[in-house]
C-alpha positions as CSV (number, residue, x, y, z in Angstrom):
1,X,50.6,-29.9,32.2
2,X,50.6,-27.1,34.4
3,X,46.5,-26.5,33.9
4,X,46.0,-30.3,34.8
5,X,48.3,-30.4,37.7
6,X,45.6,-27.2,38.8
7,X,42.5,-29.5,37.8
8,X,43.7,-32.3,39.8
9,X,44.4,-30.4,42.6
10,X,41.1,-29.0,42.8
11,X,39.6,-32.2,42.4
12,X,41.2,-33.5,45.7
13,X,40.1,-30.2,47.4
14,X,37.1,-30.9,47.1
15,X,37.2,-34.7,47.3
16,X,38.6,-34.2,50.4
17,X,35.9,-31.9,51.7
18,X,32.9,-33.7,50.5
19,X,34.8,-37.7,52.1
20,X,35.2,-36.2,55.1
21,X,31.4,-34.8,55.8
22,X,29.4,-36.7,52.9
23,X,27.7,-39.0,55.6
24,X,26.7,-36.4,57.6
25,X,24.5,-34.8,55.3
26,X,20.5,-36.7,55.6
27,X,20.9,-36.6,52.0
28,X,17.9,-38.8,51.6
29,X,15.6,-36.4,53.7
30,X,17.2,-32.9,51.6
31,X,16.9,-34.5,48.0
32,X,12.9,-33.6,47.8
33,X,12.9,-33.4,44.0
34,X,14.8,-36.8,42.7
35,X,11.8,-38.7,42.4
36,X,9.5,-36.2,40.4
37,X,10.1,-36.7,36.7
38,X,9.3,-33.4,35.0
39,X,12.5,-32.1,36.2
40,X,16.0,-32.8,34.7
41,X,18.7,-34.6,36.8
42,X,20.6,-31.2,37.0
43,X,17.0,-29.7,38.1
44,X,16.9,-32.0,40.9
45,X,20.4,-31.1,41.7
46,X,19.9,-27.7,41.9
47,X,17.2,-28.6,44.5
48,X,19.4,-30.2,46.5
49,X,22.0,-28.0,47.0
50,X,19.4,-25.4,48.0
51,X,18.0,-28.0,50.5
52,X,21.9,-28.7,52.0
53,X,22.5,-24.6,52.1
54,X,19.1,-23.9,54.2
55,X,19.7,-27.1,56.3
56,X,23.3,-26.1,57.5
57,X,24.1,-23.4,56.4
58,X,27.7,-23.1,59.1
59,X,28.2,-26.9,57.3
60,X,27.4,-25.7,53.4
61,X,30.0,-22.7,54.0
62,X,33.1,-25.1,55.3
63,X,32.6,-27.7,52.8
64,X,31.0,-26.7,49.2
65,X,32.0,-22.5,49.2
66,X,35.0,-22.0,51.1
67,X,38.1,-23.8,48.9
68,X,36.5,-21.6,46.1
69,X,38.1,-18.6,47.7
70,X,41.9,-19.2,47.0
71,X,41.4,-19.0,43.1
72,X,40.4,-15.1,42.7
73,X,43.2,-13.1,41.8
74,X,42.2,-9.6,41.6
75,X,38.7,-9.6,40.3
76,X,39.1,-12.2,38.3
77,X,38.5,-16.3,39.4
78,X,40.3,-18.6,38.2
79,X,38.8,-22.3,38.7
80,X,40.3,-25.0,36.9
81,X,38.5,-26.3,34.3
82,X,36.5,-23.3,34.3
83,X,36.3,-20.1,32.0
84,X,38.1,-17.4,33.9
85,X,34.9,-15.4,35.4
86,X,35.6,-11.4,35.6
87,X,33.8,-10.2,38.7
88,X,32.6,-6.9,39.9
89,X,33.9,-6.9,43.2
90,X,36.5,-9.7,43.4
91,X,36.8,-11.9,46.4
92,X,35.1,-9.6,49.2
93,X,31.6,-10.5,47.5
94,X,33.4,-14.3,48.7
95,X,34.1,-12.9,51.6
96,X,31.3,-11.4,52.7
97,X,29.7,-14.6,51.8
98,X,31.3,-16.7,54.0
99,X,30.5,-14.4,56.6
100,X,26.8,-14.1,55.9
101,X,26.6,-18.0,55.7
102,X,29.0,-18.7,59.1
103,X,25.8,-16.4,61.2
104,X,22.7,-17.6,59.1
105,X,20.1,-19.8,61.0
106,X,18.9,-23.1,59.1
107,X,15.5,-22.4,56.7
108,X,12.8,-24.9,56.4
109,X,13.7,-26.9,53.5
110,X,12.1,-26.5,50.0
111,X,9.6,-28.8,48.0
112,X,9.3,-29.1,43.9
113,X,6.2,-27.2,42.1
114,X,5.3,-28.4,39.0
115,X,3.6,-25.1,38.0
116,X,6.5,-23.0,39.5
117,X,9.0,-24.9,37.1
118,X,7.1,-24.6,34.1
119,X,7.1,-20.7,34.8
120,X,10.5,-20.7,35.1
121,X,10.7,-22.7,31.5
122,X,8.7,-20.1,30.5
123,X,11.2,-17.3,30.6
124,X,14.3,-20.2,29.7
125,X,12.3,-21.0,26.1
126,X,12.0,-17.3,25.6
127,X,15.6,-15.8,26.2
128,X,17.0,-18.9,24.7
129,X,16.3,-17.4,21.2
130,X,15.7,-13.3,22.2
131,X,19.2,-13.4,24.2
132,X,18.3,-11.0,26.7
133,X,18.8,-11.2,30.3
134,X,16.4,-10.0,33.1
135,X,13.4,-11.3,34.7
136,X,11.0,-9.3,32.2
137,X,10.0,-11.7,29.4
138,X,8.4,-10.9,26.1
139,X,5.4,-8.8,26.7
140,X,6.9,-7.5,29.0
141,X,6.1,-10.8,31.6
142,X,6.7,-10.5,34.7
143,X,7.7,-13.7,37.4
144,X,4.1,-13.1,38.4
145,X,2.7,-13.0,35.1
146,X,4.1,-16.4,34.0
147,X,3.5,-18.4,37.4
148,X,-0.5,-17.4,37.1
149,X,-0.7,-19.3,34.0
150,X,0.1,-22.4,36.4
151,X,-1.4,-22.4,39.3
152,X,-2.1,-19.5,42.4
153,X,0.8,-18.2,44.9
154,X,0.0,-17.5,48.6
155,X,2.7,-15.5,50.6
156,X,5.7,-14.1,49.1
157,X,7.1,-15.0,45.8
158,X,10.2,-14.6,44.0
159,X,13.1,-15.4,41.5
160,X,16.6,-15.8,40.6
161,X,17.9,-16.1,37.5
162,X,21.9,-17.5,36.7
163,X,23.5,-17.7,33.6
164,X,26.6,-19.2,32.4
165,X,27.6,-22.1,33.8
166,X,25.0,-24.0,35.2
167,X,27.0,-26.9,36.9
168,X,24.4,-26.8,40.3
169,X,26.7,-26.7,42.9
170,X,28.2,-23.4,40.9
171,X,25.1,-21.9,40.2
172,X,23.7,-21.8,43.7
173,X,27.4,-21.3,45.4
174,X,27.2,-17.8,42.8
175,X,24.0,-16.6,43.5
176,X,25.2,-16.9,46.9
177,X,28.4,-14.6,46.7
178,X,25.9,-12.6,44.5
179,X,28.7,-10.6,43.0
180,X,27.5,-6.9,41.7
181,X,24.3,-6.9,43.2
182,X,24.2,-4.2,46.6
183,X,21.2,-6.0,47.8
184,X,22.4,-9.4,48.0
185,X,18.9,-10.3,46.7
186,X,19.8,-13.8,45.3
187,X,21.3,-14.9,48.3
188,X,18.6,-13.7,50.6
189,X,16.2,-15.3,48.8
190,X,17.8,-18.3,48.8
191,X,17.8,-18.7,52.6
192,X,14.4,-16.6,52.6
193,X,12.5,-18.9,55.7
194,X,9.5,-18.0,54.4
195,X,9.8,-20.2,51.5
196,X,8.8,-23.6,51.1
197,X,8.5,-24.4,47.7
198,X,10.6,-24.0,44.8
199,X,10.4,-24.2,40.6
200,X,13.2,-24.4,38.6
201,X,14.5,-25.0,34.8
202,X,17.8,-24.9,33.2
203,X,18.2,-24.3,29.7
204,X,20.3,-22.5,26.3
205,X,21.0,-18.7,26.2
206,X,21.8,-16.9,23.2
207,X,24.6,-15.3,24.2
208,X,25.7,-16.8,27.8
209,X,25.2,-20.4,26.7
210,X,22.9,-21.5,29.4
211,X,21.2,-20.3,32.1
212,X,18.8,-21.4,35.2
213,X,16.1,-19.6,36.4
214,X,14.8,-20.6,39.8
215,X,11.6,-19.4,41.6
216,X,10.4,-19.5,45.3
217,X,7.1,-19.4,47.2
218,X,5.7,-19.6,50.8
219,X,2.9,-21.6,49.7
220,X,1.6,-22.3,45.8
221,X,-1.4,-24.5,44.6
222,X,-1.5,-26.4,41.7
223,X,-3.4,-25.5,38.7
């Protein structure tokens, strides 16, 4: 009883948040990847919520990462519904977040790539059975490696990779806080203004049950 009383509670948090700015958000102008159809409706979604973060990202604090922060307790957070995540660093990761977010400047918004999400399948179909983590594939691939077979990069390039849960608005809102890693690479690449497309694929893992792995480019031509 006490776990559903949480649950609900949660739910009209964030109920709450999204009623009360939903219709300001040009949803129809951020949501560059829902009519593509290589992509999986959770694939799109992830696309979104990068778009929303990059477009306002003051807004994108207030409403979709901020009520997360009153469920860590120590280093552990405790959503309901969730599996208790143990962190590294507990909520001033959050924190430090929020602050980062509250003094970012928009980004131009990111466009789906084919080629760029069939790379990022690439790595998803080959951890899915090896269980490792990292963004060296079999072979020892590289992000470069696989996104040549595709199609040719111009500018810079990147990836991130998430694994666990891989509801969208969690996985971007965690690579975000980017909890253990000192050089917040995740997160700046995220709001990265030099990007302006994006790949992306969600899939199984071995041992962390799923995981996403999402790539970013300034410019990248089809194969």
């Amino acid at each position: 009883m006490k776990q559903l009383f949480s649950v609900l509670i949660l739910l009209l948090l964030v109920n709450i948040a999204r009623s009360q700015n939903a219709s300001e958000w040009p949803i129809k102008k951020l949501d560059t990847a829902r009519d593509v159809t290589y992509l999986s409706s959770d694939e799109k979604d992830i696309i979104l919520e990068l778009n929303k973060v990059r477009y306002d990202p003051v807004k994108y604090a207030k409403e979709s990462v901020k009520w997360m922060g009153i469920f860590y307790e120590g280093k552990l957070l405790k959503i309901p519904g969730k599996e208790i995540l143990e962190t590294n660093e507990g909520k001033s990761a959050f924190d430090d977040c929020l602050k980062f977010l509250e003094q970012s400047k928009p980004a131009p918004l990111l466009y789906p790539s084919k080629g760029m999400s069939k790379a990022c399948s690439l790595l998803v179909y080959d951890q899915s059975s090896t269980g490792e983590t990292g963004h060296r594939g079999s072979g020892n691939t590289s992000p470069l490696d696989r996104v040549k077979n595709f199609g040719k990069f111009v500018g810079d390039y990147a990836e991130n990779i998430h694994y666990g849960d891989c509801e969208p608005t969690f996985v971007v809102i965690s690579l975000l806080i980017d909890d253990g890693v000192r050089s917040r690479g995740h997160r700046k690449n995220i709001m990265d203004p030099s990007f302006n497309v994006t790949g992306t694929a969600i899939g199984k893992h071995r041992i962390y049950g799923k995981m996403c792995v999402n790539t970013y480019a300034t410019t990248f031509y089809e194969n």
